[in-house]
Steps between C-alpha positions, in 0.01 A plus 500: 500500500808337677822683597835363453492311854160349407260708729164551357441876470131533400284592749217288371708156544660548809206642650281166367778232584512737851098423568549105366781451743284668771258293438232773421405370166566202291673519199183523227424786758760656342477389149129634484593826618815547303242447206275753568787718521655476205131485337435839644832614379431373162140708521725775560318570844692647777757279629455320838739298741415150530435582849166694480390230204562231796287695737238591240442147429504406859796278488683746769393696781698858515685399795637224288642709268597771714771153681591451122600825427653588832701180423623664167616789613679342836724292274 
């Protein structure tokens, strides 16, 4: 979802663009992880941040994700 001055709100996004831009995954990285997301979701199994699916699959270390988030929450 977008506010009214554009910003992207959804944790999911801006955390995967975040990780893209830092150049800690590519961009199918992202894809394939946003798809076992909402496949979980759909399986109505407990919901989990894109993060821990990243690190799961080994696409991300912790410490990556730990930069993205602290990136977040600093802006």
């Amino acid at each position: 979802m977008a506010d009214k001055s554009g910003k992207v709100e959804h944790y999911d996004k801006r955390f995967g663009i975040i990780a893209i831009e830092k150049g800690y995954i590519a961009p199918e990285d992202l894809i394939d992880g946003l798809k076992t997301q909402v496949e979980e979701d759909i399986r109505n199994n407990a919901h989990r941040l894109i993060g821990e699916i990243l690190v799961e699959k080994g696409r991300m270390t912790l410490s990556q994700v730990n930069d993205v988030v602290a990136e977040i929450f600093s802006g």
